[in-house]
C-alpha positions in Angstrom: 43.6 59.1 129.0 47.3 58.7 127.7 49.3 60.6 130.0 51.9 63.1 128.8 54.6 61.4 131.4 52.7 58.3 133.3 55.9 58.5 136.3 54.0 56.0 138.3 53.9 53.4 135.4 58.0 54.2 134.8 58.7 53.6 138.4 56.7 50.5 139.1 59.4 48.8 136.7 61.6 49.4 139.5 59.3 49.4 142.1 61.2 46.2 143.9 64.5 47.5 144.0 63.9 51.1 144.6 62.0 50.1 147.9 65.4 47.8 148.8 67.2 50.6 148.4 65.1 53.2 150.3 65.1 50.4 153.2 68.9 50.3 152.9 69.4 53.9 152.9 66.6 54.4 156.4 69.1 51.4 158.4 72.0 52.8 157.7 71.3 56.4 159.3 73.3 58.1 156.6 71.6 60.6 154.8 74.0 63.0 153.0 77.4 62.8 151.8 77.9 59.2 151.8 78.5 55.5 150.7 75.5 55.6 148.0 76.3 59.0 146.7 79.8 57.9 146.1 79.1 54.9 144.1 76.6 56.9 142.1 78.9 59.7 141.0 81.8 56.8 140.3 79.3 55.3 138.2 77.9 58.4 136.5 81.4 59.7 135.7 82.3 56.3 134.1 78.9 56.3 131.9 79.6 59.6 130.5 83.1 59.2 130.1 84.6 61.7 132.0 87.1 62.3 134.9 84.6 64.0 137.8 80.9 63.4 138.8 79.4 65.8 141.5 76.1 65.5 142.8 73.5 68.2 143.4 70.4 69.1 144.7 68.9 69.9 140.7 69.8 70.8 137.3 69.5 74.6 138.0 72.6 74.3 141.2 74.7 72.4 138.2 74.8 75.3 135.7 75.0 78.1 138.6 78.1 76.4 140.2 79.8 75.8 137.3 80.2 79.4 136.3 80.5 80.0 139.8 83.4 78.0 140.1 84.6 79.9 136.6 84.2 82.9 138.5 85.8 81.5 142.0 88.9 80.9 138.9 89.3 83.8 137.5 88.2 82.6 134.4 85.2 84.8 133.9 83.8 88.4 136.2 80.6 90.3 136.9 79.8 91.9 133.6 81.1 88.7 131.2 78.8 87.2 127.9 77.9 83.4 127.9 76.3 82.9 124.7 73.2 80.8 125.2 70.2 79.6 122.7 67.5 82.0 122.9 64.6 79.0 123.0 65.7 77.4 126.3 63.7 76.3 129.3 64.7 79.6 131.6 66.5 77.3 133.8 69.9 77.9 131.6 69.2 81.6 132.1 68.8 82.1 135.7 72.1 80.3 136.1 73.9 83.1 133.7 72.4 85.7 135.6 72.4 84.5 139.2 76.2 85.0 138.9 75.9 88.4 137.3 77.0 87.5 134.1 74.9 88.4 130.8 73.3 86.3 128.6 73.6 86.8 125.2 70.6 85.1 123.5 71.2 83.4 120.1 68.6 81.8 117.7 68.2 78.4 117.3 68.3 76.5 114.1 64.5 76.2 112.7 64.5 72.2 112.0 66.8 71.1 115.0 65.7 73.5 117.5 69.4 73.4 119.0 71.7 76.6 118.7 72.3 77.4 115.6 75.9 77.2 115.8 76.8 79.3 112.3 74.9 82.3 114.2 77.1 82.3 117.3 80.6 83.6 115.9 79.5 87.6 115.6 77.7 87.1 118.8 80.9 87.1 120.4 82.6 90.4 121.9 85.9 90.9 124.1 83.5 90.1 127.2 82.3 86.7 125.6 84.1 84.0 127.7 81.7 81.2 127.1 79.3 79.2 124.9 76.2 77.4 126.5 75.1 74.6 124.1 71.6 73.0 125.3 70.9 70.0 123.9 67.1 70.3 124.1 64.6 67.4 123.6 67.4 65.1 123.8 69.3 65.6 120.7 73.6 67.1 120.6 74.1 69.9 119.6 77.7 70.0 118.9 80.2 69.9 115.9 83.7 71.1 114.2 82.7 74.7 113.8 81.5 74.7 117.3 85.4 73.4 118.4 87.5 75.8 116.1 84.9 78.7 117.2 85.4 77.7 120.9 89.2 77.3 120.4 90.0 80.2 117.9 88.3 82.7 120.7 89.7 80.8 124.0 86.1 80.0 124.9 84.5 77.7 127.4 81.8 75.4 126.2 79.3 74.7 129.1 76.7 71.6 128.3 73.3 71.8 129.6 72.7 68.4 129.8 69.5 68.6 131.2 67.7 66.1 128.6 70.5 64.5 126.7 72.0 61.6 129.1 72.7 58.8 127.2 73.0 60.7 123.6 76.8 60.5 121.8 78.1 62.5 119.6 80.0 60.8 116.7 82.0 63.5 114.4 81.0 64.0 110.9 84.9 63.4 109.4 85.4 59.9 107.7 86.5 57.2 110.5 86.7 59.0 113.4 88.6 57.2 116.5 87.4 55.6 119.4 88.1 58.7 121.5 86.7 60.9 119.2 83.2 59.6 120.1 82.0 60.4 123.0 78.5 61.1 125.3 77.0 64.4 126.0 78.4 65.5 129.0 81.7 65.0 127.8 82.2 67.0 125.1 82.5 70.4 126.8 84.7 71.8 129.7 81.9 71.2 132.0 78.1 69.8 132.1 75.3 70.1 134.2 72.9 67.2 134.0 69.1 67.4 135.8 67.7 64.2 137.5 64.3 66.2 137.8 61.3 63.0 137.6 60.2 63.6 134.2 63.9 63.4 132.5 65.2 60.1 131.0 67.0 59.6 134.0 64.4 61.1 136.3 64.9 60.6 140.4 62.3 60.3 142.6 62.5 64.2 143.4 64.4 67.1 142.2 68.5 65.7 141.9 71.5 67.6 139.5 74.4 66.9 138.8 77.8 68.5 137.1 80.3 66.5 135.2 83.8 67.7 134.1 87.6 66.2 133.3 88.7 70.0 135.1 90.5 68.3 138.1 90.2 72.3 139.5 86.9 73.0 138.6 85.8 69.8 140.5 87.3 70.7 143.0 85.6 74.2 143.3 82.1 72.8 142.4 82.3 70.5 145.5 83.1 72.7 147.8 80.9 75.6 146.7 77.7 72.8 146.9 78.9 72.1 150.2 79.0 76.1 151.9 82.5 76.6 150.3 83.8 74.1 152.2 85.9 70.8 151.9 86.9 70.7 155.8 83.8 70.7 158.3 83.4 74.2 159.8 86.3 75.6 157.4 85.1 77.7 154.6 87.2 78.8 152.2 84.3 80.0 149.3 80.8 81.7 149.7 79.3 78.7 148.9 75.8 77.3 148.6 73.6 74.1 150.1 73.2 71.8 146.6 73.8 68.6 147.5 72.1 65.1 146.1 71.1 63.4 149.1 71.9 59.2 149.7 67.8 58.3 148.9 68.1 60.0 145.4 71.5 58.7 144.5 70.6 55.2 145.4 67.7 55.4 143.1 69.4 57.1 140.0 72.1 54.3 140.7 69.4 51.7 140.2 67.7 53.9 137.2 71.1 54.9 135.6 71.4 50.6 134.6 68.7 50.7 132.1 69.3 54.0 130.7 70.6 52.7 127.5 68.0 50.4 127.2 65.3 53.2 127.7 66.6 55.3 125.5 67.0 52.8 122.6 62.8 52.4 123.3 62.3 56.1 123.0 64.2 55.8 119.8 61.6 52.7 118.5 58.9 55.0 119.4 59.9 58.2 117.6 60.3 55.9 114.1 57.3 54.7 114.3 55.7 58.2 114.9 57.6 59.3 112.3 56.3 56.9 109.7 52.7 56.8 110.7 52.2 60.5 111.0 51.3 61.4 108.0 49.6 64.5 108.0 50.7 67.7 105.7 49.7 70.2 108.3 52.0 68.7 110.8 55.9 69.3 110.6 57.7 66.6 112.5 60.9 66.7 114.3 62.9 64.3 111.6 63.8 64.8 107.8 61.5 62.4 105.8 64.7 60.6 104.2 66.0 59.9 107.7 62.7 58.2 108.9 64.7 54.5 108.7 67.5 55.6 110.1 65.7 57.1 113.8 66.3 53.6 115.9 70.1 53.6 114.6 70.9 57.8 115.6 72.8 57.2 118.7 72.9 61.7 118.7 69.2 61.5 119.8 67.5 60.5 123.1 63.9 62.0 122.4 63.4 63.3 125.6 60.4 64.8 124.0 59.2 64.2 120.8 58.1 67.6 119.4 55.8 68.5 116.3 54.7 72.3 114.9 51.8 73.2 113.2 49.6 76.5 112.7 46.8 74.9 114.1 48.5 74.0 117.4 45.4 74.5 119.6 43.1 73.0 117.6 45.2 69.7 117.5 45.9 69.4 120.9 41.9 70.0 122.0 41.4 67.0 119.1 44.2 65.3 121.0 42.8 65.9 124.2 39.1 64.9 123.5 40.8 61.7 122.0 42.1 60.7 125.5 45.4 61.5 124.2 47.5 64.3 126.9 50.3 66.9 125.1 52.1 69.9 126.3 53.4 73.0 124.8 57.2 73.1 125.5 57.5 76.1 125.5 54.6 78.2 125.5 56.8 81.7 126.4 60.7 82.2 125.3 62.4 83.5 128.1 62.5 87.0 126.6 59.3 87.7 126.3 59.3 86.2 130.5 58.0 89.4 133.0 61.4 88.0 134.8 63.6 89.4 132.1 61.1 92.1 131.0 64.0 94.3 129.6 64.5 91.6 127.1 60.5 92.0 126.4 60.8 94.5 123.3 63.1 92.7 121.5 62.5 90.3 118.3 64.1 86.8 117.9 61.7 85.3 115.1 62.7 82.0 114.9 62.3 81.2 118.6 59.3 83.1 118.4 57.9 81.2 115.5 59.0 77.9 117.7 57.3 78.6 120.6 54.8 81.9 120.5 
């Protein structure tokens, strides 16, 4: 059998200096909050390109304390819109309404799967104060129209990050500069980034993280993570436990080195999918006059490589009996989730179509 995500094989590429750095972490009796976590963040922060790395316990803690922090700001109350895609893992839900602020589900584009970014400007209201762009499967979702919509109705622009590390996001204008290109993770006011096993960057557990050039909104996040507090026994915020502990950070510190590397691999892979599958029944996740160009799109990670077809069953019992292991990602959108069963009368068609 093929497995979907064979995390054993991945790791035993590391296997050598992963146990070193377990060992390293056991002598020094330092478990939390220290030397390893440090360097990781200082290196994460320079990857992505950004002024502030803070590490936390998953992906789901990075969202939540960012609009916590927001909140903590005065940026944003009980009651507030973040506009979010409609076809996202639940994850970039929970974190909207864990702080009492209301989603405001909008459908994603058909061949991307990412927001579709022409649909969000009469989604916004006078409570709007923020637009969360997923990039899903591993591929930006970002552009101009994005900025000026962002700018024009003093917006923040939260990343979820969750399975784009590594991607970059060149604009679409003739010769952009240097500085105009930049990672995901970056672009926005503020990014949370999961570390979950299965990711790109995967840990060896369940790790987050948030990233930000907000010197105040840094600040905030770290304390919140740590109870609200930046001064043992002091607490200054109702803050949470979401810290990323010294064994994880070693390990995403040894991980984080061949990121690039990985990434460019996943990038081989999808091309040659892409011009081998050749079956009209199955609708695959690149234009057909863009099949050459896969291994040079720096926008795309493939954190999943993703196909459709009417027969979706049926192919993945053929797979299956074939030794070869898929998954349905996702097999219920989080409106039609018992969790958010007031959302469960409503019709989005297009994430529907995606993932019913």
């Amino acid at each position: 059998m093929i497995k979907f995500l064979d995390l054993q094989k991945i790791n035993a590429q590391y296997a050598i200096e992963l146990r070193q750095a377990a060992n390293e972490v056991i002598d020094s009796g330092w478990f939390l909050q220290g030397e390893r976590l440090s360097r990781f963040e200082n290196d994460l922060a320079n990857y992505i390109g950004v002024k502030h790395a803070i590490g936390v316990a998953n992906g789901l803690d990075a969202l939540r304390l960012i609009l916590k922090a927001y909140i903590e700001m005065g940026v944003m109350q009980e009651g507030d819109e973040v506009i979010v895609p409609a076809n996202t893992y639940i994850a970039s839900i929970l974190a909207i309404t864990d702080n009492r602020l209301k989603p405001v589900l909008v459908e994603p584009d058909i061949n991307t799967y990412n927001l579709d970014i022409s649909l969000v400007q009469k989604h916004i209201t006078p409570r709007t104060r923020a637009i969360m762009v997923v990039h899903l499967y591993g591929q930006i979702c970002w552009g101009e129209e994005l900025e000026s919509v962002a700018q024009r109705y003093n917006l923040k622009i939260i990343e979820d990050n969750a399975q784009a590390i590594g991607a970059v996001y060149q604009p679409s204008y003739p010769e952009p500069s240097e500085s105009d290109i930049k990672r995901s993770g970056s672009l926005g006011n503020a990014a949370g980034f999961s570390f979950y096993p299965g990711k790109n960057l995967g840990a060896l557990g369940d790790s987050g993280a948030v990233t930000t050039n907000d010197d105040e909104l840094a600040h905030l996040v770290r304390a919140i993570a740590n109870y609200g507090s930046t001064k043992k026994y002091v607490n200054d915020y109702q803050g949470l436990n979401s810290r990323l502990d010294e064994i994880q950070a070693a390990f995403l510190g040894i991980k984080l080195k061949y990121l690039d590397a990985e990434n460019q691999r996943r990038r081989e892979i999808a091309q040659y999918y892409c011009e081998n599958i050749s079956n009209s029944k199955i609708l695959l996740p690149y234009p057909a006059n863009q099949k050459s160009e896969i291994r040079n799109q720096k926008s795309h990670v493939w954190h999943l490589f993703i196909i459709r077809t009417a027969n979706r069953d049926k192919l993945q019992q053929y797979l299956a009996e074939h030794g070869v292991q898929t998954l349905i990602h996702y097999p219920i959108p989080p409106h039609k989730q018992l969790a958010y069963k007031h959302w469960n009368g409503i019709t989005l068609p297009v994430t529907e179509k995606i993932h019913g």
